[in-house]
LUMLUM-101991 format. One record per atom (N, C-alpha, C, CB): atom name; z negated, y, x. Coordinates in Angstrom, 3 decimals, always signed. Each point is the difference from the previous one (the first is absolute). Glycine has a CB too. Layout:
N
atom, up, north, east
CA, Z, Y, X .
...
END
This chain:
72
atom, up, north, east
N, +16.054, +37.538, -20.442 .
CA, -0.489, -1.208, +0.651 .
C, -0.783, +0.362, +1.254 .
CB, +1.947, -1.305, -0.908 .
N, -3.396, +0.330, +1.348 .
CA, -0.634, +0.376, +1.300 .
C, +1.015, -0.116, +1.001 .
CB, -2.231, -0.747, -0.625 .
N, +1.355, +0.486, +1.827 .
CA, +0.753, -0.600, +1.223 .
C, +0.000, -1.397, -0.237 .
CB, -0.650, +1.708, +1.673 .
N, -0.555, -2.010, -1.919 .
CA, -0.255, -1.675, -0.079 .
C, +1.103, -0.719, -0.986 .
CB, -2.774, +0.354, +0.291 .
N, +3.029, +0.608, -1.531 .
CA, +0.768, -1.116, -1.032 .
C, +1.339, +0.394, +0.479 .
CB, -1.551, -0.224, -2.371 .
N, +1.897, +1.084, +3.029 .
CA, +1.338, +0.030, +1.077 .
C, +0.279, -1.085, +0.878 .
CB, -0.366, +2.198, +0.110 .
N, -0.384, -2.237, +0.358 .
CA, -0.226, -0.992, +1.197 .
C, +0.271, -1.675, -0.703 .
CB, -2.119, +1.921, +1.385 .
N, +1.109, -2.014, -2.335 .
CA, -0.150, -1.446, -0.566 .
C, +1.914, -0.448, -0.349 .
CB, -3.181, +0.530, -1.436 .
N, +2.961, +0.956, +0.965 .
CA, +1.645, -0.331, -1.342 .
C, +0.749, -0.149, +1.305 .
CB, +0.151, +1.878, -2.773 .
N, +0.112, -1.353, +4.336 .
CA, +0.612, -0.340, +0.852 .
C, -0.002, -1.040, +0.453 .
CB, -0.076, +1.571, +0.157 .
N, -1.034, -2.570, +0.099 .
CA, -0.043, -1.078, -0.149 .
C, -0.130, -0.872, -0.446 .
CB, -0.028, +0.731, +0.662 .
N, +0.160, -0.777, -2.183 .
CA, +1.292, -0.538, -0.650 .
C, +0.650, -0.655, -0.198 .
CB, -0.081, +0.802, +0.226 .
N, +1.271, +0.569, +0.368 .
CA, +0.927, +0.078, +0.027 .
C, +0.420, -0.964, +1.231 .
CB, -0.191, +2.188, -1.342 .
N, -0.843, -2.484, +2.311 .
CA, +0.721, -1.010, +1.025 .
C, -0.582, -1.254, -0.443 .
CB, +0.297, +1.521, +2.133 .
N, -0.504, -1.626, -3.461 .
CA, -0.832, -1.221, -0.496 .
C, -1.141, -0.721, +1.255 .
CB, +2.386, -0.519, -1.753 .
N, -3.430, +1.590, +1.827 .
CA, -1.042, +0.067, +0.787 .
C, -1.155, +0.695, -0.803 .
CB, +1.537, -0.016, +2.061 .
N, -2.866, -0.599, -1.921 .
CA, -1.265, +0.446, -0.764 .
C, -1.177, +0.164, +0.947 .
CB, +0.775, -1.222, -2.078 .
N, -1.243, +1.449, +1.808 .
CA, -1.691, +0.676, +1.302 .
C, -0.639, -1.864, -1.106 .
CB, -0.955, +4.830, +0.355 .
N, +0.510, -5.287, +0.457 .
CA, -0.673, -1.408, -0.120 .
C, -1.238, +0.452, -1.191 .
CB, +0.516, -1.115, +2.959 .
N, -1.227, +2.054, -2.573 .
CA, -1.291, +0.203, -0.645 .
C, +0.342, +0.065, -1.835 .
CB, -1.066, +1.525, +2.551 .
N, +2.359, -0.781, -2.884 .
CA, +0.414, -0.125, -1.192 .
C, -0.126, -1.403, -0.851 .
CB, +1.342, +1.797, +0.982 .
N, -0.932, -2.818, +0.001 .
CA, +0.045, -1.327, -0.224 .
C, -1.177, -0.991, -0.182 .
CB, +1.827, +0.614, +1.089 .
N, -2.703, +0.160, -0.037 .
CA, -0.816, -1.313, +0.709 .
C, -1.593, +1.167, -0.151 .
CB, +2.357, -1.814, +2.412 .
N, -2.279, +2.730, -2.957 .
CA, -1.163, +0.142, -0.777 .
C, -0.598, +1.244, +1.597 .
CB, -0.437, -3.190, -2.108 .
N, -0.827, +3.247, +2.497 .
CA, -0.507, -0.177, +1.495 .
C, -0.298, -0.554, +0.583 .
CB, -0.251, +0.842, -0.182 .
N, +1.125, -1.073, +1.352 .
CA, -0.180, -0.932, +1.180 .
C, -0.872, -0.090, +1.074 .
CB, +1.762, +0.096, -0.520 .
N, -2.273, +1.347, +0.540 .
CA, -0.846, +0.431, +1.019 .
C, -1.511, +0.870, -0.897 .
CB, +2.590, +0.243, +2.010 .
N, -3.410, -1.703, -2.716 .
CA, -1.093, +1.071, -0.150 .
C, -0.641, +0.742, +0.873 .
CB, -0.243, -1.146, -1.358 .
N, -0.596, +1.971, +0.645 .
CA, -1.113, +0.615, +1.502 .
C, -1.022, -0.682, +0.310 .
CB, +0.234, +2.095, -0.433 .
N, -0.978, -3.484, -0.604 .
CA, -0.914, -0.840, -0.008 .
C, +1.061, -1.689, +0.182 .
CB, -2.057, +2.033, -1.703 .
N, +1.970, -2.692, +2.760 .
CA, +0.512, -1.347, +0.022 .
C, -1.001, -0.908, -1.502 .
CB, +0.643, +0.199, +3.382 .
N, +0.354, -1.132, -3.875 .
CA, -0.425, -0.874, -0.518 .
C, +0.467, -1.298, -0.200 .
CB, -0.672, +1.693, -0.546 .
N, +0.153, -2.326, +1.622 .
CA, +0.377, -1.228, +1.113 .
C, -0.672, -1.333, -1.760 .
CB, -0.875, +1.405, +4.118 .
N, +1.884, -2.081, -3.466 .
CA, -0.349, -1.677, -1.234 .
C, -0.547, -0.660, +0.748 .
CB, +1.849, -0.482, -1.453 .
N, -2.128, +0.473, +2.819 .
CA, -0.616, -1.103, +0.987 .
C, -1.215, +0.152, -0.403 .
CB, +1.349, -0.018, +2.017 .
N, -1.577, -1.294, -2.182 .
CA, -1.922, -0.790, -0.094 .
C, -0.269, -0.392, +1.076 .
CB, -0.160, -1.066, -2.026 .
N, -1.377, +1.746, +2.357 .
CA, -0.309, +0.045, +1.722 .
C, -0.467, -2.000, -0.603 .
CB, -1.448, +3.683, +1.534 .
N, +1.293, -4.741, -0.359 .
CA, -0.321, -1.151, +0.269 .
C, -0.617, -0.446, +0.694 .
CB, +1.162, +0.000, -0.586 .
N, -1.759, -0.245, +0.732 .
CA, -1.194, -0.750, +1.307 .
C, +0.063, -1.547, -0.072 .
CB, -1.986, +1.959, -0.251 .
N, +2.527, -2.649, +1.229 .
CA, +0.851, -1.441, -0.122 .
C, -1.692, -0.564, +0.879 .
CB, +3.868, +0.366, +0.275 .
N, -4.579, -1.568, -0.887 .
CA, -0.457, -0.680, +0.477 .
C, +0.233, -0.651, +1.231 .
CB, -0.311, +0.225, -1.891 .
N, -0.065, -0.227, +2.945 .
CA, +0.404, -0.956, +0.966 .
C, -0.557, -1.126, +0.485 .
CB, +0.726, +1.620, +0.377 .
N, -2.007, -2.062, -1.457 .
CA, -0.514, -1.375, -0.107 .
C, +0.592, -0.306, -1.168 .
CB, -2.121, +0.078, +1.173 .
N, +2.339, +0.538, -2.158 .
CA, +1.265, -0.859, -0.890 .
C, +0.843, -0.231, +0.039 .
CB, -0.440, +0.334, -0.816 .
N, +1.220, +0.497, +2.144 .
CA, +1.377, -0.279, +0.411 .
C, +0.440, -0.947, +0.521 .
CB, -0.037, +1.613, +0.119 .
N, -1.112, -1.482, +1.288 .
CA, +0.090, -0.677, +0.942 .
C, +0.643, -1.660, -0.175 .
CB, -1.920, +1.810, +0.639 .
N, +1.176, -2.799, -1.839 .
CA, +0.100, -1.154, +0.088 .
C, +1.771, -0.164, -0.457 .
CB, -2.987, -0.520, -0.428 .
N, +3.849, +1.668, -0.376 .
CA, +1.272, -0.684, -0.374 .
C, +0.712, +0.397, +1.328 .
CB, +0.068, +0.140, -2.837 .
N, -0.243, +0.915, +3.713 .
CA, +0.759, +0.465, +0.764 .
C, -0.233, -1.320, +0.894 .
CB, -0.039, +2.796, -0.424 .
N, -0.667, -3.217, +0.811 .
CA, +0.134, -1.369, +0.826 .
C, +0.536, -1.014, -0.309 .
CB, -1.485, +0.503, +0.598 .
N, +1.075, -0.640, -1.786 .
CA, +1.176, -0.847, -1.211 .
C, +1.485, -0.099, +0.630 .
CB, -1.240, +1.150, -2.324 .
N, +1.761, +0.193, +1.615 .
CA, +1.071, +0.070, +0.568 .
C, +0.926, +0.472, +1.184 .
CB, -0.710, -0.254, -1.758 .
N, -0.358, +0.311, +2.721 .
CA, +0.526, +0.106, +1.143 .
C, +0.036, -1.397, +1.022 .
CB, -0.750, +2.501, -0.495 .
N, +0.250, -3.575, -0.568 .
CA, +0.167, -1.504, +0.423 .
C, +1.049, -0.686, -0.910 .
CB, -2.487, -0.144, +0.789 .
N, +2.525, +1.032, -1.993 .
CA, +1.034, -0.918, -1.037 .
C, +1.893, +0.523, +0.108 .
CB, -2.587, -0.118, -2.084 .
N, +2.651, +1.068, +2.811 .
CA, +0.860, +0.326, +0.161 .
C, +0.276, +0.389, +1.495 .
CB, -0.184, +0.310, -2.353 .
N, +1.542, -0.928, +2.627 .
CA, +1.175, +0.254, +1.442 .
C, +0.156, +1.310, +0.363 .
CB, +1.474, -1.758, -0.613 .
N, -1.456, +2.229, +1.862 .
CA, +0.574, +1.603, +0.566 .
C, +0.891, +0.086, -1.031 .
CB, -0.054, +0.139, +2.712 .
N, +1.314, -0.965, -2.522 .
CA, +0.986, +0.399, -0.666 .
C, +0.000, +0.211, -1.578 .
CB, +0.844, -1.005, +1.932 .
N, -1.558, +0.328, -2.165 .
CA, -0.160, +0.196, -1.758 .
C, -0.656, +1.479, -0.435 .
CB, -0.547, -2.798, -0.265 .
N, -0.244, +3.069, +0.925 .
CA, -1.238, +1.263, +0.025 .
C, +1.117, +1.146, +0.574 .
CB, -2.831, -1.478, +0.778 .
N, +3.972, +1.241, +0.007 .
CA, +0.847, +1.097, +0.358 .
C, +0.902, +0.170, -1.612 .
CB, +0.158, -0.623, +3.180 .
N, +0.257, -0.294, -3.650 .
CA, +1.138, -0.094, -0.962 .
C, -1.115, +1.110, -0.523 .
CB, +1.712, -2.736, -0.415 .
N, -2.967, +1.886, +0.004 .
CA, -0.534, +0.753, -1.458 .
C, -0.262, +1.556, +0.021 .
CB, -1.232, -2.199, -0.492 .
N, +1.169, +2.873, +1.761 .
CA, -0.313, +1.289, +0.777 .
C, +1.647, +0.478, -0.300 .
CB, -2.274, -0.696, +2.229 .
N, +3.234, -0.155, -1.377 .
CA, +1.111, +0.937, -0.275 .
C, +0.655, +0.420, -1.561 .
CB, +0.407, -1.021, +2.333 .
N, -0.810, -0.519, -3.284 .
CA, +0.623, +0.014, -1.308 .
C, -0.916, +1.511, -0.528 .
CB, +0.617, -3.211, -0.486 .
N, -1.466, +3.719, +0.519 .
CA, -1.707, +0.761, +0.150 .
C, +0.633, +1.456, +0.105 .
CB, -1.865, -1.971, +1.652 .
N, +2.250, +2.351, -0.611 .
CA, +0.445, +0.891, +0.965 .
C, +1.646, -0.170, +0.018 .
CB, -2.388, -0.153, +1.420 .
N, +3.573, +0.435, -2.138 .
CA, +1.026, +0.101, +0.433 .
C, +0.198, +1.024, +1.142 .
CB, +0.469, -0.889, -2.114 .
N, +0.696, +0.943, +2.819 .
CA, +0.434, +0.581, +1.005 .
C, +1.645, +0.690, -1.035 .
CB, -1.533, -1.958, +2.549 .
N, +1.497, +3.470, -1.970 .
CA, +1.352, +0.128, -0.594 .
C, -0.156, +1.109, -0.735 .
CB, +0.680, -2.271, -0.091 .
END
C-alpha cells in the first residue's frame, strides 16, 4: 500500500473522508462563476421605484427587507 491509501484507509477508520473524494474539485484553477453580468435601466426603473416608495409605509418596506434578509 502507498502512503496515501494508508492514510485514506486511516481515515476511515475515524469515519472521515478528504471532501474532494465526494464533491468532485472544489478548487478549479479556472473559476466558473453562474452570475449573468446586468445592466438595470434607470429610466425604466425609475418610474416603479417611486411607485413604491409612495405605495408603501417605512414599516412595511422594513418587514419586506427583514422577511428578505433574515438575521440569525
Amino acid at each position: 500500500m502507498t502512503t496515501d491509501e494508508l492514510a485514506y484507509k486511516a481515515l476511515e477508520g475515524l469515519g472521515a473522508a478528504p471532501l474532494r473524494r465526494f464533491h468532485g474539485n472544489l478548487f478549479p484553477a479556472e473559476p466558473k462563476s453562474r452570475a449573468v453580468p446586468y445592466r438595470w435601466s434607470r429610466q425604466e426603473l425609475r418610474p416603479h421605484l417611486l411607485h413604491f416608495s409612495r405605495a408603501l409605509s417605512l414599516e412595511e418596506a422594513e418587514r419586506a427587507l427583514a422577511r428578505s434578509h433574515p438575521r440569525g
